[in-house]
N, C-alpha and C positions, 0 to 999 in steps of 0.2 A: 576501467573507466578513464583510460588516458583521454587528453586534449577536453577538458570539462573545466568550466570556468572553477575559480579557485574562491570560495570563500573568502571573504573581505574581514568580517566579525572577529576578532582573536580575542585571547585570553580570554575568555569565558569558559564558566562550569557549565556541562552540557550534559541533561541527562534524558538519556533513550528508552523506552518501553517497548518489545518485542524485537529487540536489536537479534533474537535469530531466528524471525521471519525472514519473507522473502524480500521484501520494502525495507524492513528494519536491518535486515544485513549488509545488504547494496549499499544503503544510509551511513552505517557505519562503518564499512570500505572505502568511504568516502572521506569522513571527517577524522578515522583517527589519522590521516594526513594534512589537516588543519593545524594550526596553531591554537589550541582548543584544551581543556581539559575532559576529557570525556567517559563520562560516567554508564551503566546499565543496570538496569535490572534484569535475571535471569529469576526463574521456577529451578527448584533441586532437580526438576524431570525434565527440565529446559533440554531440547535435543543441539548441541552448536556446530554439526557438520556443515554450516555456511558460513561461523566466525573462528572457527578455530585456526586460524592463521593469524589472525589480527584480535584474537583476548588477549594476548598477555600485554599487551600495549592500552588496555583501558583499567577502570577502575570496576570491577564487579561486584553487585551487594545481588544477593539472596534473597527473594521478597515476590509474593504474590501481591497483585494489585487487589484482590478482593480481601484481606487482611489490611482493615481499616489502619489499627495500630502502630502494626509492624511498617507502614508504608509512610504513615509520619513520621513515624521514628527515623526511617532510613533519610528519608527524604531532609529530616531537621538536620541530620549531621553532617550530609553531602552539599546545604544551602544552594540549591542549582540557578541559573541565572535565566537560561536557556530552556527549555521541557519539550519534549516530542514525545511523546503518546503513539505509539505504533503498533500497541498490545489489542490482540484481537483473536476471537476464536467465534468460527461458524462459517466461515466464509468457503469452507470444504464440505464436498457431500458428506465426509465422513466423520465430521465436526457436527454430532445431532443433541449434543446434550443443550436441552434451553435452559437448564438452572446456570449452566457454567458460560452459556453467550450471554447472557442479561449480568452474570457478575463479573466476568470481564469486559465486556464492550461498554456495559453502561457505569454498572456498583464501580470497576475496578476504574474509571474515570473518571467519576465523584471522589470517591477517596485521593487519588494521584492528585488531583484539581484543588482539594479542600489544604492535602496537604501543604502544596505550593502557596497558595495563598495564604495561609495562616502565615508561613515564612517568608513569602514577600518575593516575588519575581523578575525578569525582564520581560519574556517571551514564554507563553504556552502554545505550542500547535497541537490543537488535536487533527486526528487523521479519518476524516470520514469515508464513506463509499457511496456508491452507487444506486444501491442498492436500498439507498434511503428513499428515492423517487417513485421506486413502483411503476405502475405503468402508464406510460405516455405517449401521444401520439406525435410528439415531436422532440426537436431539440431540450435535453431538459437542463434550466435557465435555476440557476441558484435561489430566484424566489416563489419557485414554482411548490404549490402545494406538497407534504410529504405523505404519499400511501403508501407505502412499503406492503409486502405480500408476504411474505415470512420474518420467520422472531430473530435472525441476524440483521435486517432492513431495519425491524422494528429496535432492536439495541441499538442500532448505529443512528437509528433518529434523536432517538432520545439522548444519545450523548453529546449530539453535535447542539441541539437544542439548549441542551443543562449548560455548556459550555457558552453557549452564545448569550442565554439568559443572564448570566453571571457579568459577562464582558460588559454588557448594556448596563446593567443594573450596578455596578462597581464601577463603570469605569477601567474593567481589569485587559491587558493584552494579550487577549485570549483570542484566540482566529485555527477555524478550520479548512484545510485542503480534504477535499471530498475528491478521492479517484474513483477512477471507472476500472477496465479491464488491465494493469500495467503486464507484460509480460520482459521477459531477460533471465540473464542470470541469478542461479540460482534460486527458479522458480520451482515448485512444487512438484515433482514427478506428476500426479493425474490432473494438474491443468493440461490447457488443450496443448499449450503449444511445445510443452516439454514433452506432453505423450505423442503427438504429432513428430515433434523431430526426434526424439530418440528411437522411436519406431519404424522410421524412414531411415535413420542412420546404422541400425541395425536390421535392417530389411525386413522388419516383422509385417503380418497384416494388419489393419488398422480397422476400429469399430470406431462410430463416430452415432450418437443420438439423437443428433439436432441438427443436420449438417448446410438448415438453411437458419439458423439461430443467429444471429446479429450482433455485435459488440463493439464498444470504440474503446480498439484495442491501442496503447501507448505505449511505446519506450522506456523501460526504467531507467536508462540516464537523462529522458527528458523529464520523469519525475523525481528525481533526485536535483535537478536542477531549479525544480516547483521550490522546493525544499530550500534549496539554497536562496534561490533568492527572495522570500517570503523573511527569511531568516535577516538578511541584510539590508532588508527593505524598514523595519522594524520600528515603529514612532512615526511611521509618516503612514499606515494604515489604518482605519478604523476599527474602533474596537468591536468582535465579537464578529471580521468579516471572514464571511464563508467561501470558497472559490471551486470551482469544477480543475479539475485535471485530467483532460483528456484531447484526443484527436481533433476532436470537433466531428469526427466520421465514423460512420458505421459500415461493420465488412462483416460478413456470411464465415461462417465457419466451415464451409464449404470454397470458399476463394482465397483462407490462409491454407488450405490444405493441397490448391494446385501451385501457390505462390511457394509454399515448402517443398514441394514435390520435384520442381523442376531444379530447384538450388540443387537437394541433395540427390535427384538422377533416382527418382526412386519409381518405380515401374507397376505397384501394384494399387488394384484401386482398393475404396475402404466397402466395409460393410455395415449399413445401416442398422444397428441392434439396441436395447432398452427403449427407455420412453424419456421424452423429455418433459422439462420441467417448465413450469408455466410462463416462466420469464424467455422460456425458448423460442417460444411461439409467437412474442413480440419482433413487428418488421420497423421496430425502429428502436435503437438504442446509444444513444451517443450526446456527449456531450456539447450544452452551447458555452465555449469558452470566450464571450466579447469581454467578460469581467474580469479574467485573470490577464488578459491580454493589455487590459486596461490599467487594471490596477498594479500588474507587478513589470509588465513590457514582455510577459514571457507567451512565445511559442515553442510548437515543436521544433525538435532541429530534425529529428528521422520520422520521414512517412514510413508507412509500414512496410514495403519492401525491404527499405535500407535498414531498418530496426533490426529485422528479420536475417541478414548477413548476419551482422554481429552477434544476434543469439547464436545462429548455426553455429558461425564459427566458436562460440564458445563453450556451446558444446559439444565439437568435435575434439578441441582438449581438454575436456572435464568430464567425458560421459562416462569413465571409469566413479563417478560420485554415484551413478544412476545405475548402476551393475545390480542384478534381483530386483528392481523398483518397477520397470516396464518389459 
C-alpha cells in the first residue's frame, strides 16, 4: 500500500478487532507503520496467514469478543484511546452458524463497546456493511430505512444501531463506516474476485451463479484511506455518525469478469452453475456516498479497472498463499 496518505494522529493506543480478516489485515499493514502503539485481539483458533509478517511488531492479547468478562479485563489493562471494531463472522456462505453471527457482530460489540466506555475513550469506529440495507431500489442514503434479509444484515443492524443509540444518548464518539463490496489484497479465496483471478491466473475453468448480480465494488486502499481519515478527522464529527464506503457504482459480475479476463489474457468462458441468492437478483446495488464526501472530503482514488491492476498484480506475486484454495 505504497504512496497512501500517512496518518496524522501519533502516539496513541490503538486497538483492532478482526486484525486477521481481510479489512482488518490490510488495516493493520497499514498502521503498524504509523507512529501509533497498536494493540489486537486474536481467537486461540485465530487463522494469521494475512498478519504474520507484521505480528511481531504489535501487541497481542487472546480474547473473544463474546466473553463479556474476559474482554473488560483485556481492554481495562490495555486503556485504548483509539478502537476499530472489525470483528465479524457471516459474511461468507460458509459462515452459517446464527448463534456465533449475532455473538459476534452484535453480543461481541456490546461487550467491546461497554467495555471502552466504562474505561473512557477517544475514538470508537464500529465497521458496518451493506448488507444492513436490504433491498433497494436506488442509491442506498445512510438514512434510509434498514430491512436487512438475512441474520448477518440483521447483526450488523443492530450493532451499528446499539452503537449510534449510545453516541446520541451519551454524548460518546462513537461513529460507524458501513462498507459495501471492498475487494484487494488479501481477500478471501471464494469471493468473487480472488476466485475470478486466481482462476484466470491459473487457467482454470470458471463457474460463476449470478453473473448479472450487481455490486459497488471498492478498493481496499480507498477503504483503508475511509479509515484514516475518519480517524484524523476526530472531534469535529458528530457523535454516533454513520457514513457509506463505497463507489457510488454498481458493476455486473459479469463485466469484472471480462475487465479480469482481458488483464490476465485468459481465453475461456465461465459456466453458469448453482443458484443465486436473493440479494443476487437485485439490478441495483450501490452506494450514495454525498455524506462521506461531505463529511470526511474523501473519494475514491481507483475506479474499478485501475483497483483491479493492483489486485492482479498482487496476486500474481502472492498466489503461492492461494496454492489448494481454488
Amino acid at each position: 500500500m505504497e504512496n497512501m496518505v500517512k496518518l496524522i494522529t501519533k502516539n496513541k493506543k490503538i486497538l483492532i478487532t478482526g486484525s486477521t480478516g481481510f479489512v482488518g489485515a490490510n488495516l493493520l499493514h497499514y498502521l503498524v507503520n504509523s507512529d501509533n502503539e497498536i494493540h489486537i485481539f486474536l481467537r486461540e483458533t485465530s487463522n494469521i496467514w494475512r498478519i504474520k509478517d507484521v505480528i511481531g511488531r504489535v501487541n497481542k492479547h487472546y480474547c473473544d469478543l463474546a466473553n463479556r468478562e474476559k474482554t473488560r479485563k483485556i481492554v481495562s489493562n490495555i486503556k485504548p484511546e483509539i478502537i476499530i471494531n472489525l470483528s465479524t463472522y457471516g459474511g461468507y456462505p460458509f459462515q452459517k452458524d446464527s448463534t456465533k453471527i449475532i455473538n459476534t457482530n452484535f453480543m461481541g460489540t456490546i461487550n467491546l463497546l461497554d467495555a471502552c466506555i466504562e474505561m473512557g475513550f477517544n475514538f470508537f469506529i464500529n465497521t458496518g456493511s451493506s448488507s444492513e440495507y436490504g433491498i433497494k431500489n436506488k442509491p442506498m442514503s445512510e438514512s434510509d430505512l434498514l430491512e436487512p434479509i438475512d441474520i448477518y444484515g440483521a447483526s450488523k443492524s443492530a450493532a451499528t444501531l446499539y452503537c449510534q443509540a449510545l453516541a446520541k444518548k451519551y454524548n460518546l464518539p462513537i461513529f460507524t463506516l458501513r462498507l459495501f463490496s471492498p475487494y484487494g489484497y488479501y481477500e478471501e479465496s471464494t469471493r468473487l474476485i480472488p476466485y475470478l483471478t486466481v482462476s484466470m491466473l491459473k487457467n482454470k475453468k470458471i463457474k460463476i451463479s449470478s453473473p448479472y448480480a450487481v455490486r459497488d465494488f471498492i478498493f481496499i486502499e480507498d477503504v483503508i484511506d475511509a479509515f484514516i481519515k475518519i480517524i484524523d478527522k476526530k472531534g469535529r464529527i458528530p457523535t454516533g455518525t454513520i457514513l457509506n464506503v463505497g463507489s457510488g457504482f454498481d458493476t455486473k459480475v459479469i463485466e469484472v469478469f471480462e475487465i479480469l479476463k482481458g488483464m490476465v489474457d485468459y481465453k475461456i468462458n465461465f459456466n453458469v452453475e448453482g443458484f443465486p441468492r436473493e440479494s443476487d437478483k437485485l439490478q441495483v446495488w450501490r452506494a450514495n456516498t454525498k455524506k462521506i464526501q461531505k463529511t470526511l472530503g474523501w473519494r475514491p482514488k481507483y475506479n474499478l479497472e485501475n483497483g483491479l491492476i493492483k489486485t492482479v498484480k498482487w496476486f500474481r506475486e502472492n498466489i503461492h498463499i492461494y496454492e489448494g484454495e481454488i
